[in-house]
MARTORPA-762562 format. One line per field, with one value per residue (C-alpha): residue number from 0; residue in one letter; x, y, z. Coordinates in steps of 0.2 Angstrom, whole numbers. Layout:
<atoms>
i	NUM, ... $
aa	A, ... $
east	X, ... $
north	Y, ... $
up	Z, ... $
</atoms>
This chain:
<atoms>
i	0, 1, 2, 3, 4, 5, 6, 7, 8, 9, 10, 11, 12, 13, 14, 15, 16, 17, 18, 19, 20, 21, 22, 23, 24, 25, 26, 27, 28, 29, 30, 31, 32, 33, 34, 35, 36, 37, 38, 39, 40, 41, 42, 43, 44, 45, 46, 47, 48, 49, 50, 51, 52, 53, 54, 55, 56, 57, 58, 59, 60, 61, 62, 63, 64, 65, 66, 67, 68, 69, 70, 71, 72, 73, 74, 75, 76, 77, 78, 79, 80, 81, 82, 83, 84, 85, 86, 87, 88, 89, 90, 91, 92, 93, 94, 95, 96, 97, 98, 99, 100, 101, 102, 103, 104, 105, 106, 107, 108, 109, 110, 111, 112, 113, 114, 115, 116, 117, 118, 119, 120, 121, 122, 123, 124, 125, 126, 127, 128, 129, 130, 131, 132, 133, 134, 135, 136, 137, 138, 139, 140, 141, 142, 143, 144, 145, 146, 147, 148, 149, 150, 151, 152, 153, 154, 155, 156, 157, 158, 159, 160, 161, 162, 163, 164, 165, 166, 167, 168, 169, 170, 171, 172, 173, 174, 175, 176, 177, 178, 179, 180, 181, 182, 183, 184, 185, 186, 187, 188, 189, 190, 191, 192, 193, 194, 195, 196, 197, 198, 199, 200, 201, 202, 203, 204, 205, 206, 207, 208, 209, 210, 211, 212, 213, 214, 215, 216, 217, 218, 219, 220 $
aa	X, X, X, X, X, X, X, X, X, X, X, X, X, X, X, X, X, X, X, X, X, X, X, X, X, X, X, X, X, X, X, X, X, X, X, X, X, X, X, X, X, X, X, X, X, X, X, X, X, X, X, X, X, X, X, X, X, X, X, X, X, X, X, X, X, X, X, X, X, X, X, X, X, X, X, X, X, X, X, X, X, X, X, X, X, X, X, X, X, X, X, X, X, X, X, X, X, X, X, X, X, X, X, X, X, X, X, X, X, X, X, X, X, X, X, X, X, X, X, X, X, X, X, X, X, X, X, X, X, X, X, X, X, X, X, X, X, X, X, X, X, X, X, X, X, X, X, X, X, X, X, X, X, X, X, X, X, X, X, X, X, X, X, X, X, X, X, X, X, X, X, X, X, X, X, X, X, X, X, X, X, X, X, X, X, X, X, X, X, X, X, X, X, X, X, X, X, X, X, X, X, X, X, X, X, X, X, X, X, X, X, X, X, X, X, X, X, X, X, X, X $
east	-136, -121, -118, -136, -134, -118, -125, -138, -130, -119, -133, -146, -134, -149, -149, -146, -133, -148, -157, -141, -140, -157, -149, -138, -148, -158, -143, -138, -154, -152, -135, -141, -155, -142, -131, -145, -148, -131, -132, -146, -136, -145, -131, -123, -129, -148, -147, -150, -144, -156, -140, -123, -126, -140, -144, -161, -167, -177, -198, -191, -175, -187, -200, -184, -177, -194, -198, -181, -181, -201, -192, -179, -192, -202, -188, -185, -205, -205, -220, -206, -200, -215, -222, -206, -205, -222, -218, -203, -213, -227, -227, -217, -233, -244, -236, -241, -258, -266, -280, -271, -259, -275, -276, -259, -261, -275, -265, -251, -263, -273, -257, -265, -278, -269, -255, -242, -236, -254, -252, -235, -242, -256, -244, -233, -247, -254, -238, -234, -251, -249, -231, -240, -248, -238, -236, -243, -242, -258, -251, -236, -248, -257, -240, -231, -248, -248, -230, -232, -243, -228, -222, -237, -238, -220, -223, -227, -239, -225, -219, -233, -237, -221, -224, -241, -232, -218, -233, -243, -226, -223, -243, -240, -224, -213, -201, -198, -203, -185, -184, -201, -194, -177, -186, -195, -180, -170, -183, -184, -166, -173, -186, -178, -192, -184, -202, -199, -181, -182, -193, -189, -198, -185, -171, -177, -185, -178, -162, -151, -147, -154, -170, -176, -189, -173, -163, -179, -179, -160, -161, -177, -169 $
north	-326, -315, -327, -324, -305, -307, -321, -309, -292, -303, -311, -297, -282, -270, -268, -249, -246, -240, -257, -265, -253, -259, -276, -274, -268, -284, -295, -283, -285, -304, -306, -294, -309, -324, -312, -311, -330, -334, -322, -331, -346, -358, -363, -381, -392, -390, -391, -408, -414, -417, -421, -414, -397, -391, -387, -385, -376, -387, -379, -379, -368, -358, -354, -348, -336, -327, -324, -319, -307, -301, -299, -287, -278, -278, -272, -255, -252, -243, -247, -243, -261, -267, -265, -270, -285, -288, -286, -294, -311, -309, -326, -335, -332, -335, -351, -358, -350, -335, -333, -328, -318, -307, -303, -299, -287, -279, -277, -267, -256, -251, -243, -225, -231, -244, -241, -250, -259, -267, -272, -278, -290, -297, -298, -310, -319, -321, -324, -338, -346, -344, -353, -367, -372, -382, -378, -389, -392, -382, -368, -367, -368, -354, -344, -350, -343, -325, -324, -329, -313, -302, -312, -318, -301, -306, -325, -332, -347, -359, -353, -351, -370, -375, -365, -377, -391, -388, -384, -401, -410, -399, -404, -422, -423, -427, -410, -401, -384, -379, -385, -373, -358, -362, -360, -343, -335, -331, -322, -308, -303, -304, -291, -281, -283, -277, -282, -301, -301, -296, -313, -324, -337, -334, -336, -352, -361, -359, -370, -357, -366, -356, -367, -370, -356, -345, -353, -351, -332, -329, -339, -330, -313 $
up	401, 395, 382, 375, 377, 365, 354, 351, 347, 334, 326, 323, 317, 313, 333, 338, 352, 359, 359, 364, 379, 386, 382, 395, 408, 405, 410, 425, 431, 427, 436, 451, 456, 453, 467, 477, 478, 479, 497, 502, 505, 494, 481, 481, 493, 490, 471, 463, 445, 431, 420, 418, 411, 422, 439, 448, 463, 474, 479, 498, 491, 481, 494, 507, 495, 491, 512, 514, 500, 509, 525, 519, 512, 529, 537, 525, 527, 514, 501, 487, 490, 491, 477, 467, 477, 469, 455, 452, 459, 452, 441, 455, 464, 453, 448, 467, 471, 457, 470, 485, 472, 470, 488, 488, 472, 481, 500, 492, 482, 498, 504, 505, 515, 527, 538, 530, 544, 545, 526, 528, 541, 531, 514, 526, 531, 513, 505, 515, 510, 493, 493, 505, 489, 479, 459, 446, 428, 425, 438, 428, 410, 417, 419, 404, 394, 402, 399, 379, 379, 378, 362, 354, 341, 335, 332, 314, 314, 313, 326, 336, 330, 339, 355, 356, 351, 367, 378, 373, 378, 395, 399, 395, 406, 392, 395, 410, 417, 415, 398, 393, 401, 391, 376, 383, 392, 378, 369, 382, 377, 359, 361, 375, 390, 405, 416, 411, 414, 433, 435, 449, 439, 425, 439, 449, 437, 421, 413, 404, 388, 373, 366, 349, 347, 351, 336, 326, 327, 326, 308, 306, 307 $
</atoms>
C-alpha cells in the first residue's frame, strides 16, 4: 500500500503536492481499515495461504468483520455511521447479494421518516441475509464492472482490451479474485479516488502486489 503511494509519487512527477496530499489520505484511510481488521481479532490463524507472498481472508472471516463493524455502528445510533458504514461496503455487499443491497440502500434513506432504531433493526436483519448468500464468479463480474466505471474514461483500447482479457480469465477460473483486484487497486492511487480506497472489498479481497495494468500506466505516463 505505502509502497504504491511512493512508487507512484516517483513515477509520475507532474503530480502536484496537492494531488500527492489526496494520495495520502487514500493510504490513511487504507491503513485505518487494515487496523480495524487487525482489532477484530481475525489475523493469523484464520488466514489460509495461496502461496508464499500472499494472504487471504477466509468468507466466514469476512462475514464476522462486516457484523462487527454494523454492530458498533448500532451501538453509536447515529445515522452518521450508518450511512458510512454503507458506504464504505457497499461492493462487499453487493458482491454477496445486489438485491438485498437495494433494500439496504433504501432503509437507511428512510431515516427521516423511520425511527432509526426501527431501521437499525431491519438493516441487521437484512444485512445478515445478504452475507448468507454466498459470492460468485458472476457476483464478483458484476462488482469488478461497476468498479471499472470510475477508470474506463482514462483507459486506451489496449488497455481496455487487456482489462477484458483479465476478466475472460477471472470468468474462466484461470486467476483469482485477489489477482483481479491486484490489477484494480493500484489504479485508485493512480487517479486519487478516495470513495474506492475506503472499500472493504479492496481490503478483504484484494492481494496487494501491483498488477500489470498498474505497470501499464506507470510506463504509459
Amino acid at each position: 500500500m505505502i509502497y504504491n503511494l511512493v512508487l507512484i509519487y516517483f513515477l509520475v512527477p507532474t503530480f502536484t503536492i496537492h494531488q500527492f496530499h489526496k494520495l495520502v489520505v487514500i493510504c490513511f484511510f487504507s491503513i485505518l481499515l487494515y487496523i480495524q481488521l487487525s482489532k477484530s481479532e481475525m489475523v493469523s490463524e484464520n488466514f489460509t495461504h495461496n502461496d508464499a507472498d500472499q494472504m487471504q481472508v477466509t468468507e466466514k472471516d469476512t462475514i464476522e468483520f462486516v457484523l462487527d463493524k454494523f454492530s458498533q455502528v448500532k451501538k453509536s445510533k447515529r445515522i452518521g455511521e450508518l450511512v458510512e458504514f454503507q458506504a464504505m461496503n457497499k461492493y462487499m455487499i453487493m458482491s454477496h447479494n445486489q438485491e438485498e443491497l437495494k433494500i439496504l440502500g433504501n432503509l437507511v434513506a428512510s431515516h427521516k421518516k423511520i425511527p432509526l432504531s426501527d431501521i437499525l433493526d431491519k438493516y441487521e436483519e437484512h444485512l445478515k441475509i445478504a452475507l448468507k448468500k454466498e459470492p460468485t464468479i458472476k457476483t464478483h463480474l458484476n462488482v469488478m464492472m461497476h468498479i471499472f466505471g470510475y477508470f474506463s474514461k482514462y483507459f486506451g483500447q489496449s488497455e481496455k482490451g487487456l482489462f477484458w482479457e483479465l476478466l475472460r480469465q477471472f470468468k474462466e477460473g484461470q486467476i483469482t479474485t485477489g489477482k483481479m483486484l491486484s490489477e484494480i487497486g493500484p489504479l485508485i492511487y493512480r487517479f486519487n479516488n478516495t470513495y474506492l480506497a475506503r472499500q472493504t472489498y479492496f481490503l478483504l479481497y484484494a492481494d496487494t502486489r501491483p498488477g500489470i495494468l498498474f505497470a501499464v500506466f506507470t510506463a504509459k505516463n
